[in-house]
C-alpha positions in Angstrom: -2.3 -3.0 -9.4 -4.2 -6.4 -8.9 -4.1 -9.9 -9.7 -2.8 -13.0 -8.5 0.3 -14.8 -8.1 1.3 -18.6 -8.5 2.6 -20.2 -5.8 4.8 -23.2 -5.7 2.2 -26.0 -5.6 0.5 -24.2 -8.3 -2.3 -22.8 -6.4 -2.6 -18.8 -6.0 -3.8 -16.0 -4.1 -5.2 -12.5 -5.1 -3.8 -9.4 -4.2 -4.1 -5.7 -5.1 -1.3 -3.4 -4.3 -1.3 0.4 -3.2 0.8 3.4 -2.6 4.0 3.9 -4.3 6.1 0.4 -5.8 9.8 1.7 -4.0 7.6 1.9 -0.5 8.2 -0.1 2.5 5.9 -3.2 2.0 3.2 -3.4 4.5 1.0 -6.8 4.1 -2.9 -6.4 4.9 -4.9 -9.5 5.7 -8.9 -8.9 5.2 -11.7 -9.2 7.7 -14.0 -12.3 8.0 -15.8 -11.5 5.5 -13.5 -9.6 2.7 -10.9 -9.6 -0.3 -8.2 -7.9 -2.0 -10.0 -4.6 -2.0 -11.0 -4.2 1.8 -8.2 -1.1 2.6 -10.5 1.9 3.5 -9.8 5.3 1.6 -7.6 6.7 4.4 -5.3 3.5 4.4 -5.0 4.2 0.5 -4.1 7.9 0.8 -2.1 7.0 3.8 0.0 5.0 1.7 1.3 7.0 -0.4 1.9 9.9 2.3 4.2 7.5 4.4 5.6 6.3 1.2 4.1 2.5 2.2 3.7 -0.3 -0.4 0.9 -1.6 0.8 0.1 -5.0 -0.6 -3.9 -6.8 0.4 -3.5 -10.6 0.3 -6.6 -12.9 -0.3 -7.0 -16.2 1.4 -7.7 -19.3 -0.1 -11.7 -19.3 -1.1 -12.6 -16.0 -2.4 -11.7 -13.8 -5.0 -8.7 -14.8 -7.0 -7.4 -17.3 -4.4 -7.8 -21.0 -4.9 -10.4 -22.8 -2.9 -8.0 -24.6 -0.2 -8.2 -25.5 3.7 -5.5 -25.4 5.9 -4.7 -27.9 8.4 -3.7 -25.1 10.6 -2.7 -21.1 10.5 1.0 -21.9 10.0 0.0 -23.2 6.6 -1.1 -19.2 5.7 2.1 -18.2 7.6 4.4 -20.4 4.7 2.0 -19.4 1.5 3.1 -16.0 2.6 6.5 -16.7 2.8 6.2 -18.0 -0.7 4.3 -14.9 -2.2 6.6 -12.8 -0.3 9.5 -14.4 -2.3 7.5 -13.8 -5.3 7.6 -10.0 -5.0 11.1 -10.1 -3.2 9.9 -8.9 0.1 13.2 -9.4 2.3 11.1 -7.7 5.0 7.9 -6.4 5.7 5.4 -5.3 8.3 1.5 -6.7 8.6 -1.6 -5.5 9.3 -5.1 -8.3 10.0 -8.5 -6.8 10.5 -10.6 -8.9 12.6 -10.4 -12.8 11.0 -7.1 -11.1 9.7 -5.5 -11.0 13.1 -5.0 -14.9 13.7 -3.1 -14.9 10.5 -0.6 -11.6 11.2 0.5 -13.6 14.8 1.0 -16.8 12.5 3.1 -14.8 10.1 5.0 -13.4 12.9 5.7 -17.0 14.8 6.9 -18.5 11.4 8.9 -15.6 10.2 10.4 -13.5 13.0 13.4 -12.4 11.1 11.3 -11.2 8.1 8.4 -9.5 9.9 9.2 -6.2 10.9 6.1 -5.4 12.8 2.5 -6.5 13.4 -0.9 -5.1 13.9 -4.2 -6.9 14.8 -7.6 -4.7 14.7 -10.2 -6.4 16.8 -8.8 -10.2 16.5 -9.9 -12.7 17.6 -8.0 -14.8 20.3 -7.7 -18.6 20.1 -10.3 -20.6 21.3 -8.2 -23.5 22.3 -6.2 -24.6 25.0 -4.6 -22.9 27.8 -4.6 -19.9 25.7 -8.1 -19.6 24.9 -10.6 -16.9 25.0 -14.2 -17.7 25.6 -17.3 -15.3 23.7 -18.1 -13.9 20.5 -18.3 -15.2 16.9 -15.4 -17.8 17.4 -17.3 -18.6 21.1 -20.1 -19.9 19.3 -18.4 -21.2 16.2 -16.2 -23.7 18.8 -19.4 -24.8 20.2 -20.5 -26.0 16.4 -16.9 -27.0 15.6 -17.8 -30.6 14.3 -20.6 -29.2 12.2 -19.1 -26.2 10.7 -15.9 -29.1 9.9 -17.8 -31.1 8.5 -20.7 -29.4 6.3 -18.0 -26.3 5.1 -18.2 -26.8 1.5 -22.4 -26.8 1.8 -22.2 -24.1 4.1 -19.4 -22.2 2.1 -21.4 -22.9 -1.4 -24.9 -21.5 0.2 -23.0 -18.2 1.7 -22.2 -17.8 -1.7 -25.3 -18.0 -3.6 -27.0 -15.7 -1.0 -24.3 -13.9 -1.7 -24.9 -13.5 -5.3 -28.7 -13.5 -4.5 -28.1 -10.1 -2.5 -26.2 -8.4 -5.4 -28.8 -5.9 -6.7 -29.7 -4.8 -3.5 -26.8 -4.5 -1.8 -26.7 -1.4 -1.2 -29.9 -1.3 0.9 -28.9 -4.9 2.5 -26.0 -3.3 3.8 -28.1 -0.3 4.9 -30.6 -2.7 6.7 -27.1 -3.8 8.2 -26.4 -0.7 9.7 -29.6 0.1 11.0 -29.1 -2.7 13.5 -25.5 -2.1 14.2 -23.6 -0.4 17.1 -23.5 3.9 16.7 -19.4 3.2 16.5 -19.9 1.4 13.3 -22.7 3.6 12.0 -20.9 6.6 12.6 -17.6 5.0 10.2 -19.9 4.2 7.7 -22.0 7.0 7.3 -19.0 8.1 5.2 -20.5 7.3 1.7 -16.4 6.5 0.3 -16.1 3.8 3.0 -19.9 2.1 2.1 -18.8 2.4 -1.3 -15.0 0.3 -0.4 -16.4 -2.3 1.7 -19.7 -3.0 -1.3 -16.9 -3.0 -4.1 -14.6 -5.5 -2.0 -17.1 -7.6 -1.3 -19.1 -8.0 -4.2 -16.0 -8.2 -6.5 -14.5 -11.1 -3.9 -17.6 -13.1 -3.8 -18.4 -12.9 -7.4 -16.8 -16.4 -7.9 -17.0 -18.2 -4.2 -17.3 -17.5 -1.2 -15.3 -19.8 0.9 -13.2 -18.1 2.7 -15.3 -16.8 5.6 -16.0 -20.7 6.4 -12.7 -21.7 6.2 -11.6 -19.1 8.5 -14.1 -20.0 11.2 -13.2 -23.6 11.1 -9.4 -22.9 11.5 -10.1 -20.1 14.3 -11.6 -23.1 16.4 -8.7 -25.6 15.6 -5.0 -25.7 17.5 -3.4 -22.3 16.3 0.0 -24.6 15.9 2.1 -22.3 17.9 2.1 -20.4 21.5 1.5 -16.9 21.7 3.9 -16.5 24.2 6.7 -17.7 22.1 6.4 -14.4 19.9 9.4 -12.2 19.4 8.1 -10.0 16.6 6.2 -6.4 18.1 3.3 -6.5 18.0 0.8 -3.9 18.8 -3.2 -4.1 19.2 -6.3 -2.0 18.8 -10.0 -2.8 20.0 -13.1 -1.0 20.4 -14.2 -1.2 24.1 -17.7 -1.7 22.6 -17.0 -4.2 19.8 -20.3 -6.7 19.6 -18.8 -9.0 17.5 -15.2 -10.0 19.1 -15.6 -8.9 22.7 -12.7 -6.5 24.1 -11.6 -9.5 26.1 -9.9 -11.4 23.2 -8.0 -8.2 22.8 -7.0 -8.1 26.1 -6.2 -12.1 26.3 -3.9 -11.7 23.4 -2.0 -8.6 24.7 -1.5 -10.3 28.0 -0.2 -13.4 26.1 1.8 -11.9 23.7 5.4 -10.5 25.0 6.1 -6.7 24.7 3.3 -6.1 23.1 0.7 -3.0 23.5 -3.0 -2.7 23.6 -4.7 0.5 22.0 -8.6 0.4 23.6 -10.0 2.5 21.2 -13.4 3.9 23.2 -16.6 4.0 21.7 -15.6 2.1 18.6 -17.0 -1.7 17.6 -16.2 -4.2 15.5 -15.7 -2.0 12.3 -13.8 0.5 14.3 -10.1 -0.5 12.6 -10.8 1.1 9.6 -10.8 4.6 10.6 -7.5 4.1 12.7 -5.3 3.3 9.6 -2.8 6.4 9.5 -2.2 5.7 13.1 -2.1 2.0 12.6 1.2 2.7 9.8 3.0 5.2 12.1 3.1 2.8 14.8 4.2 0.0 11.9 7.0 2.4 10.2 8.4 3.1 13.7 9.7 -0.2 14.1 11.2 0.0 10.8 14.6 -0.3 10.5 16.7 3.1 8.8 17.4 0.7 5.4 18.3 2.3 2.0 15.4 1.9 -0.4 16.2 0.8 -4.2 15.3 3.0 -6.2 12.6 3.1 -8.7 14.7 2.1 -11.5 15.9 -1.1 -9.8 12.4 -1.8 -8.2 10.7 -1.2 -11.8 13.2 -3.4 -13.4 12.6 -6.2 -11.0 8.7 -5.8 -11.0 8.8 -6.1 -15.0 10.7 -9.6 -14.8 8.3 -10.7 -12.2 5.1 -9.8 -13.9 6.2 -12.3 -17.0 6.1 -15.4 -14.4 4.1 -15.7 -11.4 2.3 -12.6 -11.5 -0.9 -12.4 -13.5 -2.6 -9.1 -13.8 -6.2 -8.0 -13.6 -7.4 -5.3 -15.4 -10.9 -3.2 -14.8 
């Protein structure tokens, strides 16, 4: 199921939900770049084994998500809360690939009684303050801070058009792509089902703007709005030891920062390397999940019908 819900202020955000609807809800937050459909085929199988309801939000700027920029990564952190309402999630885990990471620890700070558990795959680590972390993509983007600020909407609408100037060749862009990457990444995608999920997310997400990506890169180099050390919520990581993108050291600056929490270096894996560890990433999730009854299907089916005439709006293929 896919679609997007209203939130209060009348904006929305896309989503696309897998696995079973009486699961425990799991929240996944796409990369930087991505969308609703960026949950690899073993996440989606994965799913329905652990009897997981896992739910991909889109942020403001692509796909079915309306074009907005926070003033910081709390604001996600309450949009969530809202959506979770929405779909009466009383609690629920998270998962944030990459750009999705910042957002999972936001989520976590805001709402420690309703996050069970979180899980960050190669994010990246604030960039500033006392609890900064120099190098990489958010290294450089903090050096152009004032530029990428002010020029986002430019930069934002010219991503998109080359974008949409890429779309029939695709397929050998992203082939180019991998030529040039690290053998960890090229080794994931040499699967043809995981080329085939990250082309369809990203060409459906970007077919009408492309904004996200920006916005994400000028919130990474603002004031995160709270301290990592404050968190309560566990929270585990994983991180290729050779990621070229977000350097091992972010991962390590954030499991240092953040209390009780647990680093996973996952050798000879890059940037891309989180989406082959997705059945281990939900066992280590579920295990913090409290022994709860589930409703049952009829109660859960029931509710999911009343929602669907409001807030919810539907896509089909």
């Amino acid at each position: 199921m896919e679609g997007s819900v209203a939130l209060r202020d009348g904006r929305r955000l896309g989503f696309a939900e897998y696995g079973p609807s009486t699961g425990r809800p799991v929240l996944w937050f796409h990369g930087t770049p991505g969308a609703r459909r960026q949950i690899p085929p073993d996440a989606r199988v994965a799913a329905v084994q652990r009897n997981v309801r896992l739910i991909a939000i889109e942020r403001p700027g692509v796909g079915s998500s309306t074009r907005h920029l926070y003033g910081s990564l709390l604001d996600w952190a309450r949009d969530v809360e809202d959506f979770a309402a929405r779909f009466e999630l009383e609690r629920f885990a998270i998962v944030g690939l990459s750009g999705g990471g910042p957002y999972v620890l936001a989520c976590a700070a805001w709402m420690p009684d309703r996050v069970v558990a979180g899980a960050v795959l190669g994010g990246v680590a604030p960039t500033d303050g006392n609890e900064a972390s120099p190098g990489g993509i958010v290294g450089l983007a903090k050096r152009l801070a004032p530029v990428l600020s002010l020029l986002r909407e430019p930069l934002a609408h010219g991503l998109w058009l080359t974008a949409r100037l890429l779309r029939p060749v695709a397929s050998q862009a992203f082939d180019l792509y991998m030529r040039i990457s690290p053998e960890g990444d090229r080794r994931i995608f040499a699967d043809p089902a995981m080329k085939e999920m990250f082309l369809d997310d990203l060409l459906r997400g970007s077919r009408r703007q492309l904004h996200a990506p920006v916005y994400d890169l000028v919130l990474f180099t603002r004031p995160w709005g709270f301290s990592l050390r404050d968190l309560v919520v566990p929270i585990e990581f994983w991180h290729g030891d050779v990621d070229n993108i977000v350097p091992l050291a972010h991962g390590q600056r954030l499991a240092a920062l953040v209390p009780g929490s647990e680093l996973n270096i996952r050798e000879g894996r890059s940037h891309l390397g989180g989406f082959d560890a997705a059945a281990e990433v939900l066992d280590a999730l579920l295990a913090h999940w409290p022994r709860e009854p589930v409703p049952s299907p009829t109660t859960r089916e029931s509710a999911a019908g009343d929602r669907l005439a409001g807030d919810v709006a539907l896509i089909g293929e």
